[in-house]
mmCIF file of the N, C-alpha and C atoms, coordinates in Angstrom:
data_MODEL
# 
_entry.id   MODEL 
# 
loop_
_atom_site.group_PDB 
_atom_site.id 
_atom_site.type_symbol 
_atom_site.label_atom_id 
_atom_site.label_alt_id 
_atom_site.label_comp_id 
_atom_site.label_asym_id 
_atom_site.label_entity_id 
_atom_site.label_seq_id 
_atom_site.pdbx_PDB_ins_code 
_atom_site.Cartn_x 
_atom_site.Cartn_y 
_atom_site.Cartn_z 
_atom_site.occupancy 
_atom_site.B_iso_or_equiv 
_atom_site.pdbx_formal_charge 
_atom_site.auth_seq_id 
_atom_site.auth_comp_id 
_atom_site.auth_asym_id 
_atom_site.auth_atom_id 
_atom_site.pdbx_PDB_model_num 
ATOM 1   N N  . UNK A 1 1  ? -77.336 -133.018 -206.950 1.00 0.00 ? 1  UNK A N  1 
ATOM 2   C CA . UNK A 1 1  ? -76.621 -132.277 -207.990 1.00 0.00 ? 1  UNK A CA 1 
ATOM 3   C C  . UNK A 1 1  ? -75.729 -133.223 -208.794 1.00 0.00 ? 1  UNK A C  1 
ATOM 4   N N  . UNK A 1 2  ? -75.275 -134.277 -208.620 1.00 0.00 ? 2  UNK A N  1 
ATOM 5   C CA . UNK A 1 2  ? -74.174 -134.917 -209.003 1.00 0.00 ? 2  UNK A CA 1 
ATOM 6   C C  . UNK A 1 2  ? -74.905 -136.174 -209.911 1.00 0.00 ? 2  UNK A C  1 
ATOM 7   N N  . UNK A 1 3  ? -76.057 -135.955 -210.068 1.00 0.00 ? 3  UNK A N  1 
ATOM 8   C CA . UNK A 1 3  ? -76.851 -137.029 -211.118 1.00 0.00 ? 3  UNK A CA 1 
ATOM 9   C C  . UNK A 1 3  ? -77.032 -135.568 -212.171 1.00 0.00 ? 3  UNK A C  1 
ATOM 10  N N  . UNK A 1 4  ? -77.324 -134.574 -212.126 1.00 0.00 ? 4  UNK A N  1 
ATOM 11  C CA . UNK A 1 4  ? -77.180 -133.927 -212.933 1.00 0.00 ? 4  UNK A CA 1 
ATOM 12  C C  . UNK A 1 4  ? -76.322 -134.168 -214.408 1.00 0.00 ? 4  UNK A C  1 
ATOM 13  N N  . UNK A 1 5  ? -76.418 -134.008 -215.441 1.00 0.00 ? 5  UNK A N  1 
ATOM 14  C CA . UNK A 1 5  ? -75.791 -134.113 -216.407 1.00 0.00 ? 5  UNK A CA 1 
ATOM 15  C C  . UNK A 1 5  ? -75.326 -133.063 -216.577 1.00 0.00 ? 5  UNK A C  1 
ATOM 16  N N  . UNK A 1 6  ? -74.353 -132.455 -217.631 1.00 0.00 ? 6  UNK A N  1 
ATOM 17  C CA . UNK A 1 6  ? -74.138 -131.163 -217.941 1.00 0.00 ? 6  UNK A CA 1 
ATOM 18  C C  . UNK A 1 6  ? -74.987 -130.097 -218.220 1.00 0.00 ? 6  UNK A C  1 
ATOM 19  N N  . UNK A 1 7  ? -75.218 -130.541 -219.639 1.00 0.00 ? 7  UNK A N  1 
ATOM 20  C CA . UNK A 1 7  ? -76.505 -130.001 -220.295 1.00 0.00 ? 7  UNK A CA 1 
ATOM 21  C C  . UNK A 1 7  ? -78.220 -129.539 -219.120 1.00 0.00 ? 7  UNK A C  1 
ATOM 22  N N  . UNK A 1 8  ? -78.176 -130.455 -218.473 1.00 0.00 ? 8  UNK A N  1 
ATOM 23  C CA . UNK A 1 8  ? -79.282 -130.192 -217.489 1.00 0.00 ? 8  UNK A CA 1 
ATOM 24  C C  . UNK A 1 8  ? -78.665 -129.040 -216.572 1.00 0.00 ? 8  UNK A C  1 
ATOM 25  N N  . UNK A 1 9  ? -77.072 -129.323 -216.157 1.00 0.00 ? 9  UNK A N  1 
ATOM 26  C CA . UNK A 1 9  ? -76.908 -128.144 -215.389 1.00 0.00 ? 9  UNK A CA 1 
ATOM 27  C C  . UNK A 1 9  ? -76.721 -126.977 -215.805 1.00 0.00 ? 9  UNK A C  1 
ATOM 28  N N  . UNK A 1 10 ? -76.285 -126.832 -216.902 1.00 0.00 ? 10 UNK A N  1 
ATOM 29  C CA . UNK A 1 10 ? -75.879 -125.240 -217.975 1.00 0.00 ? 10 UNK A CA 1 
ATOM 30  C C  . UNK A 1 10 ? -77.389 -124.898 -217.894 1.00 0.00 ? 10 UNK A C  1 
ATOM 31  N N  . UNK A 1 11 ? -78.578 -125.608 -218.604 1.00 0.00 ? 11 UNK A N  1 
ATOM 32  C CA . UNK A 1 11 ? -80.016 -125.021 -218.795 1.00 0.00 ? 11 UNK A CA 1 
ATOM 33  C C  . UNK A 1 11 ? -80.608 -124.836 -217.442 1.00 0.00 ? 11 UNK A C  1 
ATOM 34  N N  . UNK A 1 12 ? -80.396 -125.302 -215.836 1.00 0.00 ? 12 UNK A N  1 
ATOM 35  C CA . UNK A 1 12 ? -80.833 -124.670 -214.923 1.00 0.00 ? 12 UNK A CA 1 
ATOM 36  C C  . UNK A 1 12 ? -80.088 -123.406 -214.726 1.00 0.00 ? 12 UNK A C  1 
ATOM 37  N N  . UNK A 1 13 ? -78.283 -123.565 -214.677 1.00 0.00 ? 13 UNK A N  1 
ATOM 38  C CA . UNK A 1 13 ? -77.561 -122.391 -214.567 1.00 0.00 ? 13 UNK A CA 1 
ATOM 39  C C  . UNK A 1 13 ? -78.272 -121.203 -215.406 1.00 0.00 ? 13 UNK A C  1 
ATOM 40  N N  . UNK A 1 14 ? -78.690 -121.093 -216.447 1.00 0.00 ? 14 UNK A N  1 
ATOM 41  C CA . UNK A 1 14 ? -79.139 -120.001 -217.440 1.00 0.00 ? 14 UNK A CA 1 
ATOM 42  C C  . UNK A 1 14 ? -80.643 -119.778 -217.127 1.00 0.00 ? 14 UNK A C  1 
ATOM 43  N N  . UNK A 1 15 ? -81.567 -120.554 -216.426 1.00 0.00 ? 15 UNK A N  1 
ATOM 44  C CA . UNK A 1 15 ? -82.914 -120.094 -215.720 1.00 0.00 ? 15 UNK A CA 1 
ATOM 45  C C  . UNK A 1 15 ? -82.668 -119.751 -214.971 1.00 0.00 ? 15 UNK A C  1 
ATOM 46  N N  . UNK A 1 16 ? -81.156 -119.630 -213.743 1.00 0.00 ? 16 UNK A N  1 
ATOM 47  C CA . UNK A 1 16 ? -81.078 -118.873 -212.838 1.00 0.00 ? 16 UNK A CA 1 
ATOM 48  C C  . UNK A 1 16 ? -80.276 -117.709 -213.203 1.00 0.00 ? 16 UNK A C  1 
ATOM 49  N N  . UNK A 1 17 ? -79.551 -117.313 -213.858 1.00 0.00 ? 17 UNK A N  1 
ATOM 50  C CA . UNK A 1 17 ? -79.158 -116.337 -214.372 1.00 0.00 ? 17 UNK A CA 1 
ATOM 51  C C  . UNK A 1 17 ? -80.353 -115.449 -215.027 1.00 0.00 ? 17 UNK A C  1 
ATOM 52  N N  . UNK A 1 18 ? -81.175 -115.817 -215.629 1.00 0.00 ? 18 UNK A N  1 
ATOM 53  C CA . UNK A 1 18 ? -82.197 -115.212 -216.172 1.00 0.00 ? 18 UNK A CA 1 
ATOM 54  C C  . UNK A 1 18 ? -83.156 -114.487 -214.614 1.00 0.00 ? 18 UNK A C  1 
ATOM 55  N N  . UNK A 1 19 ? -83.488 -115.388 -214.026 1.00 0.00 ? 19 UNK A N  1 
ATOM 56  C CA . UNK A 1 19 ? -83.960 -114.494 -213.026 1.00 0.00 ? 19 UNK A CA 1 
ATOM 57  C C  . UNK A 1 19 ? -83.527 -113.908 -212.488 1.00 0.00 ? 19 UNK A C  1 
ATOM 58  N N  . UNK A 1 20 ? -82.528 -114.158 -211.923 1.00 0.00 ? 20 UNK A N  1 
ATOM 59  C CA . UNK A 1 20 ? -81.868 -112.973 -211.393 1.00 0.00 ? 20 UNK A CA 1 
ATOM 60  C C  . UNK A 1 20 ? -81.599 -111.699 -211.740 1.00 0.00 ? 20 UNK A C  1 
ATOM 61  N N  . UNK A 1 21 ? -81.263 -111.844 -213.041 1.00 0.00 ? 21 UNK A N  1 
ATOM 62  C CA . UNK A 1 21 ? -80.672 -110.365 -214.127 1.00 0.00 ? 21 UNK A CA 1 
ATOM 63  C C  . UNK A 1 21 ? -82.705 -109.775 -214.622 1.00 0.00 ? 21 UNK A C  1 
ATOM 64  N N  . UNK A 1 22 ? -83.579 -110.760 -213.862 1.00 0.00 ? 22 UNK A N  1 
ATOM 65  C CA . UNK A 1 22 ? -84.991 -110.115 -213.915 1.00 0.00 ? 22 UNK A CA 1 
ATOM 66  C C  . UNK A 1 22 ? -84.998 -108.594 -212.708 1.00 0.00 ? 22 UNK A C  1 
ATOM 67  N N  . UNK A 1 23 ? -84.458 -108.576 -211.651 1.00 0.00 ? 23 UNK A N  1 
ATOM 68  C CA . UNK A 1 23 ? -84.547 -108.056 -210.686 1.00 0.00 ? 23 UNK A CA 1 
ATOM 69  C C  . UNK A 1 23 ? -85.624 -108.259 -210.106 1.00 0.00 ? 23 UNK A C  1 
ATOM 70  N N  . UNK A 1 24 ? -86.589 -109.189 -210.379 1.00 0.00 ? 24 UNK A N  1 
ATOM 71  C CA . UNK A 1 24 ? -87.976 -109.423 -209.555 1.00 0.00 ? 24 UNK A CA 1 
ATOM 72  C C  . UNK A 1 24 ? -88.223 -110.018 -208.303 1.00 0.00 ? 24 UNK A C  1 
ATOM 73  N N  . UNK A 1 25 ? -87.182 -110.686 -208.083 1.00 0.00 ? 25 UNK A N  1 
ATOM 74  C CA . UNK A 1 25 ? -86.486 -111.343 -206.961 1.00 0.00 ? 25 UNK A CA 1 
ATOM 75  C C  . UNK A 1 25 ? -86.647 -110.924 -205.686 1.00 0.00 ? 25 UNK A C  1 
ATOM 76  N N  . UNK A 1 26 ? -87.089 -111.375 -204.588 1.00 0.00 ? 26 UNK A N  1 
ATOM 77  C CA . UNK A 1 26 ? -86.812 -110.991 -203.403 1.00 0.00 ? 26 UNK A CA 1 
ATOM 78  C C  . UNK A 1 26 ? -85.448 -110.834 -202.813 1.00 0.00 ? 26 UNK A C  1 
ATOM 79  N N  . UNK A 1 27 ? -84.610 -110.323 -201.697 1.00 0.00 ? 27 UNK A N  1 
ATOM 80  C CA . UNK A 1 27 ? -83.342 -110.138 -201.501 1.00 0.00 ? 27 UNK A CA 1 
ATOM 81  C C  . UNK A 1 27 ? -82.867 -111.934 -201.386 1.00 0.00 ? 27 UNK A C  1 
ATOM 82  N N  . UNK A 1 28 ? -84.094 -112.409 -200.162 1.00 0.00 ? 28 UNK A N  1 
ATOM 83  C CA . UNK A 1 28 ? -83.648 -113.853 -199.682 1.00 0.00 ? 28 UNK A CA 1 
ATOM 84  C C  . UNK A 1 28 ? -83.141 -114.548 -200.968 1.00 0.00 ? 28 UNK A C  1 
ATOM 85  N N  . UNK A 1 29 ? -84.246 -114.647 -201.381 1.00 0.00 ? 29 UNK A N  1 
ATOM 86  C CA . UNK A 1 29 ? -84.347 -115.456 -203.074 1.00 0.00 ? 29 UNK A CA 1 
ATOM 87  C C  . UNK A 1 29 ? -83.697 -115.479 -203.332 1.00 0.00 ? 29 UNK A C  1 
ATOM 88  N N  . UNK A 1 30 ? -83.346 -114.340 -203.895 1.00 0.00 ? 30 UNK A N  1 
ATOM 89  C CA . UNK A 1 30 ? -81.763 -113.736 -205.079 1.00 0.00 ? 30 UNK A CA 1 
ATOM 90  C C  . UNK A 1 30 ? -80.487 -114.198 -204.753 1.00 0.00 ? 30 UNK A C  1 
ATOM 91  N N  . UNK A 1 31 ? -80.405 -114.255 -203.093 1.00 0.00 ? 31 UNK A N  1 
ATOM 92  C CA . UNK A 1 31 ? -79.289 -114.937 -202.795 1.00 0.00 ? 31 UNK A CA 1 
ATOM 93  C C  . UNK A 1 31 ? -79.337 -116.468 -202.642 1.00 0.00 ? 31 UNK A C  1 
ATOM 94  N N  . UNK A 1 32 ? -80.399 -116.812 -202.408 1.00 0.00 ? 32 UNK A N  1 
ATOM 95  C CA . UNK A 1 32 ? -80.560 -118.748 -202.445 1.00 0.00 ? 32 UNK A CA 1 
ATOM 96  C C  . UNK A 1 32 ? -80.425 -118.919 -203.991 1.00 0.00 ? 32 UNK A C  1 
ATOM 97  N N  . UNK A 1 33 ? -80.657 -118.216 -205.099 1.00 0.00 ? 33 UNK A N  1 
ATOM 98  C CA . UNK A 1 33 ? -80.466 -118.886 -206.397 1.00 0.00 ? 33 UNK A CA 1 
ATOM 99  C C  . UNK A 1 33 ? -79.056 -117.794 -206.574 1.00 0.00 ? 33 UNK A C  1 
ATOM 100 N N  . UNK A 1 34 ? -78.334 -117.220 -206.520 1.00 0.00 ? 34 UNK A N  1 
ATOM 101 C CA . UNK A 1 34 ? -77.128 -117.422 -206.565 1.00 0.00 ? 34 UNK A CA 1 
ATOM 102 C C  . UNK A 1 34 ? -76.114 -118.339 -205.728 1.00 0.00 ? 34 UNK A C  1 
ATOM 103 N N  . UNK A 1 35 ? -76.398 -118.489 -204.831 1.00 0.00 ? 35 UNK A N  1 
ATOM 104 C CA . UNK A 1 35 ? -75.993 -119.871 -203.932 1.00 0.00 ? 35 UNK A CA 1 
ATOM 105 C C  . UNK A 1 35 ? -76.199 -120.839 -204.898 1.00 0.00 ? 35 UNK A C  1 
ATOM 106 N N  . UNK A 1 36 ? -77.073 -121.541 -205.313 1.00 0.00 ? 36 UNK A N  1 
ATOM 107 C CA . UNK A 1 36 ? -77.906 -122.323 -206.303 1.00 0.00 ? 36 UNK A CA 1 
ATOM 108 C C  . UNK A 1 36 ? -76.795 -122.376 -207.501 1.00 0.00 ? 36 UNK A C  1 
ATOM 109 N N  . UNK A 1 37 ? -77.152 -121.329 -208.037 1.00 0.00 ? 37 UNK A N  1 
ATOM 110 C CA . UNK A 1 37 ? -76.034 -121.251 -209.468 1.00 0.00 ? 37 UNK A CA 1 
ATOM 111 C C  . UNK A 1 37 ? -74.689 -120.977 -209.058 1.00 0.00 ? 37 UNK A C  1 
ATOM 112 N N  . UNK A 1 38 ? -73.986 -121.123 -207.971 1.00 0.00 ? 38 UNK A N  1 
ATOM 113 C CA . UNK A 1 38 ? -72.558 -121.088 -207.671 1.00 0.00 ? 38 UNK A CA 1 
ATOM 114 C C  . UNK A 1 38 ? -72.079 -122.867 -207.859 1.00 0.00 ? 38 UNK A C  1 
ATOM 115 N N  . UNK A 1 39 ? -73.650 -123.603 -207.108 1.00 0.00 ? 39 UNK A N  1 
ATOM 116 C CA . UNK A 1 39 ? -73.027 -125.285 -206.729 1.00 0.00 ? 39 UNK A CA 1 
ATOM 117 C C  . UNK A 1 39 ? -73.356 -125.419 -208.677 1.00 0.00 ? 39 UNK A C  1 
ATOM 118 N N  . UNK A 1 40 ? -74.208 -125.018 -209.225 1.00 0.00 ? 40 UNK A N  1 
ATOM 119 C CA . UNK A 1 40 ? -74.557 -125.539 -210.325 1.00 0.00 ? 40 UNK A CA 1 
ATOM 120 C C  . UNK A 1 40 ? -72.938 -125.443 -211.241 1.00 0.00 ? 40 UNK A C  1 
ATOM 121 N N  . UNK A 1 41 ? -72.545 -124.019 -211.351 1.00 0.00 ? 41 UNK A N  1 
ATOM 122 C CA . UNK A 1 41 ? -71.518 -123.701 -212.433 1.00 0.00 ? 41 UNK A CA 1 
ATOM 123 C C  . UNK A 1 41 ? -70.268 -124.811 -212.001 1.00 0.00 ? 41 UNK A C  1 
ATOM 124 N N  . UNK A 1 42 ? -69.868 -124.859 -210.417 1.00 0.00 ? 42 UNK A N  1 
ATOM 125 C CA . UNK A 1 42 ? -68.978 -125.746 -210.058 1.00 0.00 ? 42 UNK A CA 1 
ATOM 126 C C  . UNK A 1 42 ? -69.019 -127.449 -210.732 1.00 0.00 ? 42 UNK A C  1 
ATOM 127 N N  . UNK A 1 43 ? -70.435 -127.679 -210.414 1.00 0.00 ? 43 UNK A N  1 
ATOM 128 C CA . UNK A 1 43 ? -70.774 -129.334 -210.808 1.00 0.00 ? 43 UNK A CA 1 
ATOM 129 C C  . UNK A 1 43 ? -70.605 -129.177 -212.436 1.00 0.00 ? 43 UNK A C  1 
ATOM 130 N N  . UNK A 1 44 ? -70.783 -128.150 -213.272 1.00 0.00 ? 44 UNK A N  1 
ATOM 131 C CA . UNK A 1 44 ? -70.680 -128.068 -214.764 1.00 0.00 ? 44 UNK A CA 1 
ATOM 132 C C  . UNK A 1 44 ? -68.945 -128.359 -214.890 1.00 0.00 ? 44 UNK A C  1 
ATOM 133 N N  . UNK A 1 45 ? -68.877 -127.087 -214.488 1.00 0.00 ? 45 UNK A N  1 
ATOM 134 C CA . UNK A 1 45 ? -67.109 -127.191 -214.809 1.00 0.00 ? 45 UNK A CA 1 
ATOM 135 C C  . UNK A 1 45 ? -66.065 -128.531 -214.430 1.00 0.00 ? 45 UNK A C  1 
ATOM 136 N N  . UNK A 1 46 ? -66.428 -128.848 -213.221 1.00 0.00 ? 46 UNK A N  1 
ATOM 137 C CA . UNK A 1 46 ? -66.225 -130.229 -212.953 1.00 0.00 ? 46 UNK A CA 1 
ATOM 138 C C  . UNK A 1 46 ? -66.466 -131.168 -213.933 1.00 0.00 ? 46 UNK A C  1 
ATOM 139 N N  . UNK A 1 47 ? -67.304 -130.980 -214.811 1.00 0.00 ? 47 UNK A N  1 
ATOM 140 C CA . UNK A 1 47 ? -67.882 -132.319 -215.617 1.00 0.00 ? 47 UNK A CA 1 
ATOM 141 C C  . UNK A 1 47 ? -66.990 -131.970 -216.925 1.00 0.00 ? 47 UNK A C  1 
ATOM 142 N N  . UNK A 1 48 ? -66.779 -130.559 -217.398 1.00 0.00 ? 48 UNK A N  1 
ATOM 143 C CA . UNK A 1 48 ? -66.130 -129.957 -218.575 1.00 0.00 ? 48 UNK A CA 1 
ATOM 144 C C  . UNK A 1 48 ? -64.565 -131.126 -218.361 1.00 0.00 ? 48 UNK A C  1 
ATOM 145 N N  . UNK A 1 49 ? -64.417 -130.465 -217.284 1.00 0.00 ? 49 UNK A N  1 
ATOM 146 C CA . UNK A 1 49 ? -62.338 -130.938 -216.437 1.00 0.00 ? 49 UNK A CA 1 
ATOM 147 C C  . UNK A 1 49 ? -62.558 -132.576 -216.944 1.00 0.00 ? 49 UNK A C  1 
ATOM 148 N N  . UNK A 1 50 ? -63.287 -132.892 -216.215 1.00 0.00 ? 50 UNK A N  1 
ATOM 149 C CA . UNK A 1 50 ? -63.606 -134.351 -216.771 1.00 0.00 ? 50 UNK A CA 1 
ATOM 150 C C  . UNK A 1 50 ? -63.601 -135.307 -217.863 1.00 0.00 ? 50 UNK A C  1 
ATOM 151 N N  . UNK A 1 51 ? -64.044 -134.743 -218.647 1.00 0.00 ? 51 UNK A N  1 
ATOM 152 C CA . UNK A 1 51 ? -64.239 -134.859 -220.114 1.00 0.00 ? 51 UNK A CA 1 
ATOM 153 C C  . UNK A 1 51 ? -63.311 -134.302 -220.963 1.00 0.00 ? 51 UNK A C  1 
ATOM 154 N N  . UNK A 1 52 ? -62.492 -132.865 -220.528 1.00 0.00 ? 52 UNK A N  1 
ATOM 155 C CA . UNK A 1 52 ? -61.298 -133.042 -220.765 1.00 0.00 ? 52 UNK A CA 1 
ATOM 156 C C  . UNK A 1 52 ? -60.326 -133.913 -220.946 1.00 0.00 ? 52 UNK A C  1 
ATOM 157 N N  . UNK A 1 53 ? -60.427 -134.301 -219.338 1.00 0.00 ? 53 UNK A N  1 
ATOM 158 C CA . UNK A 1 53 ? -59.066 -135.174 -219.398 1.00 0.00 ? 53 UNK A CA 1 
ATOM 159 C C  . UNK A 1 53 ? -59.291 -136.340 -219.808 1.00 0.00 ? 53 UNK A C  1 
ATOM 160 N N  . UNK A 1 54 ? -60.429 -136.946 -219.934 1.00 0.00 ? 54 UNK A N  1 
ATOM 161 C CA . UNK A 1 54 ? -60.574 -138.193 -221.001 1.00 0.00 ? 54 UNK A CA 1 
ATOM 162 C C  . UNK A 1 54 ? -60.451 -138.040 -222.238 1.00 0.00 ? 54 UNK A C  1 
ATOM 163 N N  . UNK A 1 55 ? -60.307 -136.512 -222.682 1.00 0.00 ? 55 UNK A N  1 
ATOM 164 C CA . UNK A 1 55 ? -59.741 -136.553 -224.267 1.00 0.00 ? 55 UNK A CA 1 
ATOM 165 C C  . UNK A 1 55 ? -58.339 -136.218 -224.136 1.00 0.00 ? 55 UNK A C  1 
ATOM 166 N N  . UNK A 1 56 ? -57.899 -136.120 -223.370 1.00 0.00 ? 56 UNK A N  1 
ATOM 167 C CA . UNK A 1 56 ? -56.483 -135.119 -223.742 1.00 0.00 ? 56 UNK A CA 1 
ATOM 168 C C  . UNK A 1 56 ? -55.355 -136.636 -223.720 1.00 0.00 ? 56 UNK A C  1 
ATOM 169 N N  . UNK A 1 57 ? -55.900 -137.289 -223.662 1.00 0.00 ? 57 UNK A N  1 
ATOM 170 C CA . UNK A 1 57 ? -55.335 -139.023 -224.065 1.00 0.00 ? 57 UNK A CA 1 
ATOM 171 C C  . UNK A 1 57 ? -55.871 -139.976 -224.614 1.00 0.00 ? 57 UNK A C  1 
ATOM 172 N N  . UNK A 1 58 ? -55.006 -140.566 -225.338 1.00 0.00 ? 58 UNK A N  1 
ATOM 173 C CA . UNK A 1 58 ? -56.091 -141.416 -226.476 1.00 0.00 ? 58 UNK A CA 1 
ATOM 174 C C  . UNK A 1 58 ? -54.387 -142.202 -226.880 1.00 0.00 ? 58 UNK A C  1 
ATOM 175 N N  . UNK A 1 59 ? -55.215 -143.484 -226.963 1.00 0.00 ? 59 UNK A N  1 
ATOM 176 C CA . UNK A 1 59 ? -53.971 -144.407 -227.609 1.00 0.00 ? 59 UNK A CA 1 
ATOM 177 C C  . UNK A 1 59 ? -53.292 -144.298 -228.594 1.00 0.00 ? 59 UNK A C  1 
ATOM 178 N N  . UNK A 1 60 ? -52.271 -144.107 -229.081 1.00 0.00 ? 60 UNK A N  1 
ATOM 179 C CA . UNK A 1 60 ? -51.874 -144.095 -230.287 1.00 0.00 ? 60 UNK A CA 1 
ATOM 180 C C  . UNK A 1 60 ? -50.686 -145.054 -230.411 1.00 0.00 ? 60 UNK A C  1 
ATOM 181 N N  . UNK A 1 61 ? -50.549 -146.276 -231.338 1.00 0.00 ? 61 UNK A N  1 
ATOM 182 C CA . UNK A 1 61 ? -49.390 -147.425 -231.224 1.00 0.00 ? 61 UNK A CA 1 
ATOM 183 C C  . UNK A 1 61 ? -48.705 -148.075 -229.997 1.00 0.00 ? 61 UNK A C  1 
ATOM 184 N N  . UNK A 1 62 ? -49.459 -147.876 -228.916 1.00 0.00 ? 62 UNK A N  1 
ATOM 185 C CA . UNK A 1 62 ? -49.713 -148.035 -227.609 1.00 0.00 ? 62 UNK A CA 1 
ATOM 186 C C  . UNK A 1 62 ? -49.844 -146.967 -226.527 1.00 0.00 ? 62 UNK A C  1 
ATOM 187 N N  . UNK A 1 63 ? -49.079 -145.991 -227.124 1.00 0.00 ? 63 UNK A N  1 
ATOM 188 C CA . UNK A 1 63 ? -48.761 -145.084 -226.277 1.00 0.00 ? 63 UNK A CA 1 
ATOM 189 C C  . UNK A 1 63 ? -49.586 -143.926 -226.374 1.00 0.00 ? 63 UNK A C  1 
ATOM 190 N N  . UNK A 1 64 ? -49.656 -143.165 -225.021 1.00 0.00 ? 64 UNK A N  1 
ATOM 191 C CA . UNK A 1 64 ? -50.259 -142.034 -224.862 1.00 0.00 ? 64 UNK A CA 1 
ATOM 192 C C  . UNK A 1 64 ? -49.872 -141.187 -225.628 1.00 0.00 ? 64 UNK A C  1 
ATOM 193 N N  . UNK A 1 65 ? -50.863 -139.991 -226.166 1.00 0.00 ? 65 UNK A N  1 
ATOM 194 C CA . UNK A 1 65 ? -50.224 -138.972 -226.875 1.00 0.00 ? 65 UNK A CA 1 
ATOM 195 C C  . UNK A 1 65 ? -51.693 -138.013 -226.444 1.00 0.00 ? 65 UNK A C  1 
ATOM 196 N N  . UNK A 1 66 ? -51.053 -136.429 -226.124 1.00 0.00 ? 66 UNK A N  1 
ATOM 197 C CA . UNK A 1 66 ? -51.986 -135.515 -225.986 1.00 0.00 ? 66 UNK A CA 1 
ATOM 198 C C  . UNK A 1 66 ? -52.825 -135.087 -226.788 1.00 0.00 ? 66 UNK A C  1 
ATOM 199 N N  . UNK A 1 67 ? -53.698 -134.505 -226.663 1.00 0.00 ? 67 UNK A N  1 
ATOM 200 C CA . UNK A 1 67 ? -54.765 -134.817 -227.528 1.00 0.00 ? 67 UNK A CA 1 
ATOM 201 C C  . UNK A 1 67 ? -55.353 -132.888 -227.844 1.00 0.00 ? 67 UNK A C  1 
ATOM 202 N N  . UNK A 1 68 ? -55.703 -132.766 -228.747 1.00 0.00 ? 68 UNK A N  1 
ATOM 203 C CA . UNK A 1 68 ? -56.196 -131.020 -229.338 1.00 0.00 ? 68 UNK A CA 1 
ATOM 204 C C  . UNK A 1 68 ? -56.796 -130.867 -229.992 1.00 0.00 ? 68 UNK A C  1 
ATOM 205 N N  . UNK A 1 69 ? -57.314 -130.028 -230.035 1.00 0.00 ? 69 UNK A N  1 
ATOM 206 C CA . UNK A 1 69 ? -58.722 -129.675 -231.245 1.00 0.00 ? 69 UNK A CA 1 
ATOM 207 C C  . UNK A 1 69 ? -57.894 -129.459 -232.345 1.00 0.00 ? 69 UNK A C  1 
ATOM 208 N N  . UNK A 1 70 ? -56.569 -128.956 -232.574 1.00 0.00 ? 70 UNK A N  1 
ATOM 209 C CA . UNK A 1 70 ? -56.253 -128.558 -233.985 1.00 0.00 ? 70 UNK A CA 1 
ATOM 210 C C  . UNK A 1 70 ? -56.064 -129.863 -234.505 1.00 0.00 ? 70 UNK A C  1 
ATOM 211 N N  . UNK A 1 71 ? -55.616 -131.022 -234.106 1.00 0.00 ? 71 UNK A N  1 
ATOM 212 C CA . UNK A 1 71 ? -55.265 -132.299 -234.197 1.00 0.00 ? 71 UNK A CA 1 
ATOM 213 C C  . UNK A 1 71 ? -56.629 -132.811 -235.432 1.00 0.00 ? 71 UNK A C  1 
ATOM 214 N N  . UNK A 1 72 ? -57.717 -132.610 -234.399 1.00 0.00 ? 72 UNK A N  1 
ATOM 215 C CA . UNK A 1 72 ? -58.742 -133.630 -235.097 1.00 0.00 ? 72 UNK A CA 1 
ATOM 216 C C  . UNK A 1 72 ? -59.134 -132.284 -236.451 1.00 0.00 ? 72 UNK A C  1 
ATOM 217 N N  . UNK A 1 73 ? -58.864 -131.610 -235.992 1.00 0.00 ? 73 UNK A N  1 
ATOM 218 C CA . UNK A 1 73 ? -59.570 -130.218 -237.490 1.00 0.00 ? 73 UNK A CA 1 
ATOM 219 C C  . UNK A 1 73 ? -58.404 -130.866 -238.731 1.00 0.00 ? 73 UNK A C  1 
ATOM 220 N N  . UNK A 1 74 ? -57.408 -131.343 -238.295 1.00 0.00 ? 74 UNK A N  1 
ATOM 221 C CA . UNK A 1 74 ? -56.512 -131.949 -239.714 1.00 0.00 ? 74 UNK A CA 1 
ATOM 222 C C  . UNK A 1 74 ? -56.932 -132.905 -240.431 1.00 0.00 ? 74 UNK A C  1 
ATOM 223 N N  . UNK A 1 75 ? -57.453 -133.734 -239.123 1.00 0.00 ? 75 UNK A N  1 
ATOM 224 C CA . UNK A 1 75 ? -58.011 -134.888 -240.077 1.00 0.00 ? 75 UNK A CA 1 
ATOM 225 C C  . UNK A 1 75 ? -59.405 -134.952 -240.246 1.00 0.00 ? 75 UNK A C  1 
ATOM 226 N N  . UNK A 1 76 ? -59.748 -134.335 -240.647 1.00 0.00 ? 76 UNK A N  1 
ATOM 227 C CA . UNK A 1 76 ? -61.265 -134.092 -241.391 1.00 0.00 ? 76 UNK A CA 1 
ATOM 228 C C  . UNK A 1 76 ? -61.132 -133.783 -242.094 1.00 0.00 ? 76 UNK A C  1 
# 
């Protein structure tokens, strides 16, 4: 799971969401791919937090300064 990229894990997360919300599923099944899509959404969000916090700092005249989406929408 942890070579996973994001993007690879959101598009398995949403093939398992899709089956499931199929109801075609056996009981076992249904619960091994929600098991499945519990480690998946965790390893996503983990990667979101991540990537967060490598933006929410950024150099500015040496120093740290927090970082926001309204920030960069100004300067465009």
């Amino acid at each position: 799971m942890k070579d996973k990229t994001f993007e690879e894990a959101l598009k398995e997360l949403e093939e398992t969401v899709k089956a499931l919300e199929s109801g075609e599923l056996p009981l076992e099944e249904a619960v091994r791919k929600y098991e499945h899509g519990l480690k998946l959404s965790k390893h996503a969000q983990s990667l979101l937090e991540r990537a967060e916090k490598a933006l929410t700092k950024k150099m500015e005249d040496g120093e740290e300064k927090d970082f926001s989406v309204e920030e960069t929408k100004e300067q465009e």
